[in-house]
N, C-alpha and C positions, 0 to 999 in steps of 0.2 A: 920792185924790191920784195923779197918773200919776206912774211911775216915771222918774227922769233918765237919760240914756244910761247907765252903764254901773249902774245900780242896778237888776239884773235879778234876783236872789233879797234876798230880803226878810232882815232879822235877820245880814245876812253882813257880817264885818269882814273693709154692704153687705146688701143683700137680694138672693142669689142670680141667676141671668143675667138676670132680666128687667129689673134696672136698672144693668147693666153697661154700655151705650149711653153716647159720650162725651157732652158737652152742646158745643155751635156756641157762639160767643161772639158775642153782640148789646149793641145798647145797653143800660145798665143802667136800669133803674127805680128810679123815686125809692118810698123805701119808708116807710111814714106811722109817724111816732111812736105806740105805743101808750099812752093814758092808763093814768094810776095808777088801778087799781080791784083791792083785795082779792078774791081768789083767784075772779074771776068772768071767765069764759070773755067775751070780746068775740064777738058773732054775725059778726066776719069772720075771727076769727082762721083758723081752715081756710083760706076763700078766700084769706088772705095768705099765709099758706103753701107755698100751694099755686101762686100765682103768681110768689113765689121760686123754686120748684123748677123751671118753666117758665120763669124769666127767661131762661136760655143755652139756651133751645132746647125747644122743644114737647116733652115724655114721653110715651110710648106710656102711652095708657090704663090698663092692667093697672100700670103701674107708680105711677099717681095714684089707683088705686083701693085698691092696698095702702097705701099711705103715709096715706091719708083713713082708713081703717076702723082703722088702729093709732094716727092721732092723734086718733080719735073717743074709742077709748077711755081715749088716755090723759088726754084734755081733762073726762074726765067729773068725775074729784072734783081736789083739792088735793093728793090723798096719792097715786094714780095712781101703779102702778109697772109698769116692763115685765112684771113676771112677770101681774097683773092684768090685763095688753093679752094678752098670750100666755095666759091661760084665757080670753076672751072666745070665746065659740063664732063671732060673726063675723069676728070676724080668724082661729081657726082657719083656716076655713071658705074665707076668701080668700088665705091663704097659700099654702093646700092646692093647693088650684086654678090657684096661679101658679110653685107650685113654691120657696115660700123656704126656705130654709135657717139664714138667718142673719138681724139686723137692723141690724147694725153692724159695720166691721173685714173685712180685719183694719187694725192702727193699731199700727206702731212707736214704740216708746218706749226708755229707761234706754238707751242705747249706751253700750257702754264698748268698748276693745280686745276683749275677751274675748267679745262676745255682747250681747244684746239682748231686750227682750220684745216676746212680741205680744199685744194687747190683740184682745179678739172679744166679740158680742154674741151671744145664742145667741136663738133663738124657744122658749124652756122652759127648764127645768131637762137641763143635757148636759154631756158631757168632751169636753175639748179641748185636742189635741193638734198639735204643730208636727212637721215632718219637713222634715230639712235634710242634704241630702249633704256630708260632710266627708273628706277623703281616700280619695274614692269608695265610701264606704260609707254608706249612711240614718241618722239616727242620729235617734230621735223623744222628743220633750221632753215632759212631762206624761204621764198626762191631769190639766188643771186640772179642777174644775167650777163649773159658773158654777149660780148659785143663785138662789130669790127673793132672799135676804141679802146677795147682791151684784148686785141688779139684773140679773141673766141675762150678769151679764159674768164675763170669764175673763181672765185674765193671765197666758200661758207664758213665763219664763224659760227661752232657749236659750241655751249658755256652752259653753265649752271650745273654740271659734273664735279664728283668728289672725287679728292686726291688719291694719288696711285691708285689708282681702278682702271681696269679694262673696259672698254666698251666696243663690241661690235657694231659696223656705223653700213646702212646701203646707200647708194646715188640715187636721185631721178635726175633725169631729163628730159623736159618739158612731160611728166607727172610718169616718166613711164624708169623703172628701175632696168640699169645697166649693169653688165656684167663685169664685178669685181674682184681681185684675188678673194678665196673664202676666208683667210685668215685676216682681211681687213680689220681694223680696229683702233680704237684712240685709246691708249695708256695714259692715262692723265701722270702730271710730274709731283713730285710727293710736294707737301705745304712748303711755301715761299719763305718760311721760318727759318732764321738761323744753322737752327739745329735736327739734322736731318742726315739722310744719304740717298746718292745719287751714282749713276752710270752714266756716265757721256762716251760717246765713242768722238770720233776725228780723222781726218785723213786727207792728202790731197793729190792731187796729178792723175785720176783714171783715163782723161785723155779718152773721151769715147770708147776705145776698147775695154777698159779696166769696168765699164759700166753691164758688161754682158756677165763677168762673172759672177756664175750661178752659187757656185760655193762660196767664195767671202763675204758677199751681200746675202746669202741663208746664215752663214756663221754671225757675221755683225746683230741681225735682227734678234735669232738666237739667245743672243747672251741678254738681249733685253734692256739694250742704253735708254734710258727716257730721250734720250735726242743723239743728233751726229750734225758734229761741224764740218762744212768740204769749207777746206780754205783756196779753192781755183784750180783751175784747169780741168774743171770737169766734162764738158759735155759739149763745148765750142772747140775748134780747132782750127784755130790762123786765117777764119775768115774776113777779115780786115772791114772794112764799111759795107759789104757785100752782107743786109740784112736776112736777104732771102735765106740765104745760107746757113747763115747763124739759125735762123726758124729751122730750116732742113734738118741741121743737126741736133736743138733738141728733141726735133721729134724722134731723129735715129733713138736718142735718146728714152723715149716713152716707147720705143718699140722691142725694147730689148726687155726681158718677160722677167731678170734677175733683177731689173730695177724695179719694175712695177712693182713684181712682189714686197720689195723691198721699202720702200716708198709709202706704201697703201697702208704699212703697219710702224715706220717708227719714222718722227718727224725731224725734217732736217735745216737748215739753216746754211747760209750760202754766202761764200763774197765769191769775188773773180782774181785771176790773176791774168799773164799776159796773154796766154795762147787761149782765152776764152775773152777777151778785150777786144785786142786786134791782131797781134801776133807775137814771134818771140822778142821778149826783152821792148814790147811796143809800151808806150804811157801817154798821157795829158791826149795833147792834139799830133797825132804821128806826120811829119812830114810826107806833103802833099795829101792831107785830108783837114776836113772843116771841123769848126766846133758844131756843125749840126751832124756831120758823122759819127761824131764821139756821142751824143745826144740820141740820136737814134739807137745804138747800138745798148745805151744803159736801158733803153725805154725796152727794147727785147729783152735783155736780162730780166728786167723786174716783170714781167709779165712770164716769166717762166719758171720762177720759183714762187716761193711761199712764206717769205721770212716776215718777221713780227713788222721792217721797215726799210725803207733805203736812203741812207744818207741823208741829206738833210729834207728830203719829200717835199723838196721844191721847184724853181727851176735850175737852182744849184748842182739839184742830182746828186751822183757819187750811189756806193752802194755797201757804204760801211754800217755796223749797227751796236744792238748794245741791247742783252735779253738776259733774265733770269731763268734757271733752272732748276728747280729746287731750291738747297742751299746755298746756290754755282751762280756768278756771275758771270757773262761770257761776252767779251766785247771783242769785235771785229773791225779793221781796219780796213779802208781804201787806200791801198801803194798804189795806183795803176790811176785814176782818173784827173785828179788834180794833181801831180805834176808839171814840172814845167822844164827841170833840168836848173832853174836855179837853184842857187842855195837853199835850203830850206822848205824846199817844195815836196817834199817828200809826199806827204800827206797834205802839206797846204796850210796856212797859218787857220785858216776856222776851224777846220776837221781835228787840227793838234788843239786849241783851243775845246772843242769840246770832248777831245778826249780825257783831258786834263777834268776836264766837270764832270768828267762820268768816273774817273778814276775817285776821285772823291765820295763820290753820291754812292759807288757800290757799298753793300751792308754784309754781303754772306761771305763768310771764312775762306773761300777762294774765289779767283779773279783768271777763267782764261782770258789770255790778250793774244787772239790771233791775228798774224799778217803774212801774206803770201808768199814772200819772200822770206830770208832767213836773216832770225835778228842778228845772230856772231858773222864770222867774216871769213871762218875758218875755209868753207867751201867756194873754191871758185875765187878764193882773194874778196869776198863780198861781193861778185858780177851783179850788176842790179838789184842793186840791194842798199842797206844802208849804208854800211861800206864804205860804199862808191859814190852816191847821190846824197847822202843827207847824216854824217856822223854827230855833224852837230844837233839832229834835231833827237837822234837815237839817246845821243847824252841826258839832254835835252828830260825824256820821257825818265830814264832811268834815277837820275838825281830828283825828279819829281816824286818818285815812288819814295825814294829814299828820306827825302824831306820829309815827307809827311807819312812814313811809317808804314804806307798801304803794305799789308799782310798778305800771302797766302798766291801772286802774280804764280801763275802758271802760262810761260812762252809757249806760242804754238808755230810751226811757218809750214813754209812747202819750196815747192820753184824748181829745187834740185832733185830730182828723179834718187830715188831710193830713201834711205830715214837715216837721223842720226840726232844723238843727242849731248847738248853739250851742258857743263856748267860754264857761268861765264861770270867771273872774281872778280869783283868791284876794290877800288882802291881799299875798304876803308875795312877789308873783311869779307865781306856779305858775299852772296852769291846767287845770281839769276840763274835758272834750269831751263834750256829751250829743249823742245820736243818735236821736232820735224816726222814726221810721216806722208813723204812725198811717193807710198810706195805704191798705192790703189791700184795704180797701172803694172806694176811689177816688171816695170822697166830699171836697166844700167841709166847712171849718171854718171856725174864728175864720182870722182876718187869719196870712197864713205869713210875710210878712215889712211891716217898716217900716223905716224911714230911721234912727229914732234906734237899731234891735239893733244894732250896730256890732258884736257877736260872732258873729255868723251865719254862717253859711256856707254854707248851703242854704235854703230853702224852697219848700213847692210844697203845690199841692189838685189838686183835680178829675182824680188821674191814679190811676191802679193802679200803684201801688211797692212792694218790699221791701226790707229793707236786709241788709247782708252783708257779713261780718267774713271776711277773705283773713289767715291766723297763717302768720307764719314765723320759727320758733324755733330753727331753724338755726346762726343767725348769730350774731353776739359780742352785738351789740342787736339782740337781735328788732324785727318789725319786724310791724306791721298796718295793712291795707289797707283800709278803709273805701271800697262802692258803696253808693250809691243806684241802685234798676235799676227801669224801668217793662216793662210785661208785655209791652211790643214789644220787649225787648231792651236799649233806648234806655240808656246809664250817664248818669245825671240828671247826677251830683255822686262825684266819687273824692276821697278824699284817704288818706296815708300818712302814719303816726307808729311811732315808735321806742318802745321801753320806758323808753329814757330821757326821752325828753319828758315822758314819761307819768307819771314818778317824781318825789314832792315833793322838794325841796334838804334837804340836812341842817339842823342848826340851825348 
């Protein structure tokens, strides 16, 4: 049955200097859907690959020949770990040879006022350390070490830095300095106070290709967000339980020279959606795989990003979270791990439980609340979404806000290839504002607008966009500045709201 105009949610009353090289920005290629096939290597996956990596600009040999010999082996079995790639005597053997050092990172994450980490991939088992001048004095963080047990990765905690300051930061490993973009550096986030302003950028679906662009990730950095939310589908692609794979593909990932860049100077924050899980519209335990596949595959995630936490950090897993930025609260959801297709599984009765506690506990004049999916219903009829799997728990979140007054809720989703923005009218008056920026990849999706969303307020495909939250807390009503911005610069779509707007009416 098609929805009537205003019935749009359903139930509602690095690898060292030899791939430093930037990448040229070209047309992009269209990239082919990979079939569902249990942990069995496709005979193009390499060549796809590797045609990604090529897409923004031809690679120097040496640099296609390291990335081939480390995704050879990690494509070998299912269970494939870096440290497995890093004993391989032929990646040894071609590392050697080319001079690496590292295979990922560095990659900013957790900013607060006070400091920041840096995330690094090491080629072995190594310590790694951060060195950052502070009142003209070095002051050197760690040594982490990075292990088979964490993937060959490392996380340094640097702290005791003052708010909104720049700090240029170098690597060691094992005591020797690695080569990093020169513009490296940790931006501390202005004070955790109230009353403040802040730039957050946001975005999602780059889908591996959207990750090479050299222009939108120079322009994001550019403008100088203290942070960037990706709400999924970043950097995996429809590798289902086939771990190795998922490893392959972050590292395509670290090897594309627009991300490093990008990465090493402004810090980001991460959930997943489905085609970085296990594939499209996959959730919970996918038919014909275990719950140690689902288990394994979150255990690659967190090991390949940098965020303040995942989910409940135990052996519950999940990789939802809940972090401060500035004045900004910014909480993120798991759609994709604990489901189950029953009622109410959306998110799962603990994860809505403690979203509920965190909706509460936030203190700063706005609240993003990202989820991977899109919270209206307009697109797709709600296709995996709330929609379709969990209207009651959507209600659920919304009547809770409303109850209790929470101010300032800033929607964020993805899923659906292109951006679109809607308002979404509550019985009693009020109205929610989602912000979809599914454009990173600058790929077509479903339809971005029709005649009868009469809530809209934006939509677009076929472009390369980011979206971007302008806070100023300054004032009696704070006040947020919502862009849409395409990778030429271009502001698709602005608008400005108040914290009042923002905030339901009493009873």
């Amino acid at each position: 049955m098609k929805m009537q105009r205003r019935q749009f949610i359903k139930g509602a009353v690095s690898i060292s200097t030899t791939a430093m090289m930037p990448f040229q920005a070209t047309e992009a290629l269209a990239a082919k859907k990979d079939k569902k096939k249990k942990v069995k290597e496709k005979k193009d996956d390499l060549a796809g690959n590797l045609k990604l990596l090529n897409q923004w600009g031809q690679q120097p040999a040496n640099v296609q020949q390291v990335y081939a010999v480390v995704f050879k082996a990690l494509a070998a079995r299912p269970d494939a770990t870096y440290a497995d790639a890093a004993a391989d005597p032929e990646v040894q053997r071609v590392c050697a040879e080319n001079g690496v050092t590292h295979l990922g990172g560095p990659m900013l994450g957790t900013v607060s006022s006070r400091g920041a980490r840096v995330w690094l991939r090491t080629l072995g088992p190594a310590k790694v350390e951060v060195q950052v001048t502070v009142a003209a004095e070095t002051k050197t963080f760690g040594p982490v070490a990075s292990t088979a047990a964490t993937d060959l990765s490392a996380v340094v905690g640097v702290t005791g830095l003052n708010p909104s300051t720049t700090y240029p930061y170098r690597v060691l490993v094992d005591g020797k300095l690695i080569d990093i973009p020169a513009h490296a550096a940790i931006t501390t986030a202005p004070s955790e106070s109230s009353r403040g302003k802040v730039r957050i950028a946001f975005g999602t679906c780059p889908h591996r290709w959207g990750l090479g662009n050299q222009k939108q990730w120079t322009l994001i950095r550019r403008r100088k967000p203290t942070a960037m939310l990706l709400g999924g589908d970043i950097a995996v692609q429809d590798r289902l339980n086939h771990c190795g794979l998922h490893r392959a593909d972050y590292l395509l990932r670290d090897f594309f020279g627009a991300w490093r860049d990008f990465s090493a100077a402004v810090p980001v924050c991460v959930t997943w959606d489905d085609h970085d899980y296990f594939d499209n519209d996959l959730w919970g335990i996918p038919k014909g795989f275990t719950r140690q596949d689902k288990e394994s595959v979150c255990d690659v995630f967190r090991q390949a990003w940098n965020n303040p936490s995942y989910g409940f950090g135990d052996e519950r897993r999940g990789v939802f979270l809940r972090t401060r930025i500035g004045p900004c609260d910014a909480i993120m959801v798991d759609e994709r791990y604990f489901r189950t297709g029953k009622k109410g599984s959306f998110l799962g009765d603990e994860q809505m439980a403690w979203l509920e506690e965190q909706l509460l506990d936030c203190k700063g004049p706005f609240i993003i609340l990202s989820c991977g999916t899109m919270w209206s219903d307009y697109v797709s009829d709600g296709k995996d979404s709330w929609g379709v799997w969990d209207p009651e728990g959507r209600e659920r979140i919304f009547k809770f806000i409303e109850k209790h007054r929470i101010g300032g809720i800033l929607l964020i989703s993805g899923d659906r290839h292109g951006a679109r923005g809607f308002r979404i009218p509550r019985p009693g008056g009020f109205e929610f504002y989602e912000f979809e920026a599914g454009s990173l990849g600058g790929r077509k999706g479903p339809a971005v607008t029709k005649p009868e969303w009469d809530t809209q307020f934006y939509g677009i495909a076929n472009k390369y966009a980011f979206g971007e939250f302008t806070i100023d807390a300054t004032i009696p009503d704070p006040e947020v500045t919502f862009r849409l911005i395409q990778d030429d610069a271009t502001v698709i779509h602005e608008l400005k709201l108040t914290r009042s707007q923002l905030t339901p009416p009493g009873n």
